[in-house]
C-alpha positions as CSV (number, residue, x, y, z in Angstrom):
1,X,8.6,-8.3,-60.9
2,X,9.6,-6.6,-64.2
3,X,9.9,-8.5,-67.3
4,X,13.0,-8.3,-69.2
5,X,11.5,-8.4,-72.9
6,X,14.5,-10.0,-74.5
7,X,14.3,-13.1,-72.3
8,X,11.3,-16.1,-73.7
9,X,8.5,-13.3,-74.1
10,X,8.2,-12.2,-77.0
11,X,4.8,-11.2,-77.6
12,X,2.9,-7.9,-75.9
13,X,1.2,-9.5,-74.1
14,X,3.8,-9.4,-71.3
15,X,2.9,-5.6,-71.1
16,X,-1.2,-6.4,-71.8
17,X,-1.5,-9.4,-69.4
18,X,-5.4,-8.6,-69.4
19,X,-6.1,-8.1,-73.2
20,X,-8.0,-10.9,-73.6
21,X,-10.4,-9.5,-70.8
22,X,-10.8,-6.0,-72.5
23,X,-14.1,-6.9,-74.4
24,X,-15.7,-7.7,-71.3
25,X,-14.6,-4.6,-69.6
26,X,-16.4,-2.1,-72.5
27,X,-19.0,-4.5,-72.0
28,X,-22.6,-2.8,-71.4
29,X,-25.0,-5.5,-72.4
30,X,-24.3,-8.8,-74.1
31,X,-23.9,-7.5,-77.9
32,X,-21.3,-5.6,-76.7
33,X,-19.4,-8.5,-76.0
34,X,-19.1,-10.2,-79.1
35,X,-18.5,-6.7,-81.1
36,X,-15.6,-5.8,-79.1
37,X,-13.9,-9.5,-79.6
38,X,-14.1,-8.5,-83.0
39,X,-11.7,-5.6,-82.2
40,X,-9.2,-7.9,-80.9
41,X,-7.5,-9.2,-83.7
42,X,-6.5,-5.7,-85.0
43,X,-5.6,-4.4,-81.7
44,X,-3.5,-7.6,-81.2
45,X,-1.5,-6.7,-84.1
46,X,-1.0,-2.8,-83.5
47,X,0.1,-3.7,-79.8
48,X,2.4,-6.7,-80.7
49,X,3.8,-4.2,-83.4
50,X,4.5,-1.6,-80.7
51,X,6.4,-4.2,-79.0
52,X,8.3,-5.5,-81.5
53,X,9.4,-1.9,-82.3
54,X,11.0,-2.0,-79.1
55,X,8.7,0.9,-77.6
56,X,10.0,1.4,-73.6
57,X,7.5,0.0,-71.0
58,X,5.9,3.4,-70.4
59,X,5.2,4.6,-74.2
60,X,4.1,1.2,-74.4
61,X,1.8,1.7,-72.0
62,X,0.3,4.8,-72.9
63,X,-0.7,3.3,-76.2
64,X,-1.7,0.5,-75.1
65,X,-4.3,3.0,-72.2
66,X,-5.5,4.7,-75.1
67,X,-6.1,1.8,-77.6
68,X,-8.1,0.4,-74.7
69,X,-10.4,3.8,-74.0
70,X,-10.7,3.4,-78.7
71,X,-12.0,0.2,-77.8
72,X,-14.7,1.0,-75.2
73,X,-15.4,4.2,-77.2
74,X,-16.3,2.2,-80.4
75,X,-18.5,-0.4,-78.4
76,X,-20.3,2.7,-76.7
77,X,-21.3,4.0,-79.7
78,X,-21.9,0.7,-81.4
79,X,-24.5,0.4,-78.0
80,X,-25.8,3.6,-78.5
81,X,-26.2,3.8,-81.8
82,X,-27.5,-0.3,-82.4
83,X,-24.6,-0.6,-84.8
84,X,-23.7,-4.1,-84.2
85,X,-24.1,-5.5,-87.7
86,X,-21.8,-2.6,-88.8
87,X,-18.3,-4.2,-89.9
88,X,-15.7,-3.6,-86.8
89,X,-13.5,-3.2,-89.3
90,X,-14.5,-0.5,-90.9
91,X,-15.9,1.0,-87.8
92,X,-12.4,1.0,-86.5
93,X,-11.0,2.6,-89.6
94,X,-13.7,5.4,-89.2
95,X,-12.8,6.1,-85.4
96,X,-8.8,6.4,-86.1
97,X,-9.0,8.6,-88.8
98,X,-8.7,12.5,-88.7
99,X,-7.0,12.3,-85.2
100,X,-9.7,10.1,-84.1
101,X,-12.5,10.0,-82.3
102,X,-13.0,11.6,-79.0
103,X,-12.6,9.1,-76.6
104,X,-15.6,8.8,-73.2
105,X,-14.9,11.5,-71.0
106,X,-12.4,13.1,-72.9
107,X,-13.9,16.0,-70.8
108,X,-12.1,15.2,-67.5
109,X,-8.8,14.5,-69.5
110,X,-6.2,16.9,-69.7
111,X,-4.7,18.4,-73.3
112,X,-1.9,16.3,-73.4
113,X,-3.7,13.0,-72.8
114,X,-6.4,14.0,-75.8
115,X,-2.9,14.6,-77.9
116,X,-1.3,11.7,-77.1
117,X,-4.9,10.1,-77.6
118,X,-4.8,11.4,-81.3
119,X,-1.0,10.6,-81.7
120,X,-2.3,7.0,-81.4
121,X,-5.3,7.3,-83.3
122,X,-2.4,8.5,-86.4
123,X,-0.5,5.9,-85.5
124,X,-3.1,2.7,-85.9
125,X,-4.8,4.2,-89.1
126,X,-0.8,3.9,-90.3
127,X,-1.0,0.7,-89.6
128,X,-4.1,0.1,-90.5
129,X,-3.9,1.1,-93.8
130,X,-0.3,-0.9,-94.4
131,X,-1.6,-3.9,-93.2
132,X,-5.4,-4.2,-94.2
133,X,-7.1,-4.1,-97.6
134,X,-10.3,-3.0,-98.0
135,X,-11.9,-6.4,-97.3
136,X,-13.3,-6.7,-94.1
137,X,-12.5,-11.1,-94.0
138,X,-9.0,-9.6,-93.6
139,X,-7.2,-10.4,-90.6
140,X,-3.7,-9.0,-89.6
C-alpha cells in the first residue's frame, strides 16, 4: 500500500513508521536507551525536513537508513566510551561534521554507501547549524 504524500500525511513519519522504536533498536544496555531518545528530537526535525522538501520515497529512504546507522553509531560509542552525561547535542554535532563519522561496519559497506553516508552527514550539520544555537536546551 503506498502512501500518496499529498493526501492527510503530512509528517515523515509516513516514510519512518518505526522512528519512535529506533532508540530501542541501538539499544545495548539500559543507558543506551535514554541517550538515544535524546537524539530523537533532532532527527525528527532533519527527517520531517527531508519530507517537506519533497525528497522521492527512495532518497528519502536512504537518508533516513543512514540517519538511523548515525544513531546507533553515536549510542555505541556513547556505550563504549561511558559518555552518557555527554550532551547529545553536541555529541551529534561532533559525529556530522567533517563527513562524519564512520558508521558500525562501515567495513562491509560498499564506497558508494560510505559516500552517500557522508553526503548525509553534510547534509544534517547544514541543518544543524541553521537551526540550533549553541545551547544545548535548544530544541528544533
Amino acid at each position: 500500500m503506498s502512501i500518496d504524500r499529498n493526501i492527510e500525511v503530512k509528517s515523515f513519519r509516513a516514510w519512518a513508521p518505526d522512528f519512535d522504536k529506533w532508540p530501542e533498536s541501538w539499544k545495548r544496555v539500559e543507558q543506551d536507551l535514554a541517550y538515544g531518545k535524546k537524539l530523537l528530537p533532532w532527527f525528527a526535525g532533519f527527517l520531517q525536513a527531508l519530507y517537506a522538501e519533497g525528497l522521492g520515497r527512495k532518497t528519502f529512504a536512504q537518508y533516513r537508513d543512514h540517519l538511523w546507522l548515525l544513531g546507533g553509531s553515536i549510542i555505541s560509542r556513547a556505550s563504549l566510551y561511558d559518555e552518557y552525561h555527554d550532551d547529545p547535542l553536541e555529541k551529534l554535532r561532533e559525529s556530522v561534521a567533517d563527513d562524519g563519522i564512520l558508521p558500525d561496519h562501515h567495513d562491509q559497506m560498499a564506497q558508494a554507501e560510505i559516500k552517500a553516508f557522508e553526503r548525509m552527514c553534510r547534509r544534517f550539520e547544514k541543518y544543524l547549524k541553521e537551526h540550533t544555537i549553541n545551547v544545548s536546551t535548544t530544541s528544533p
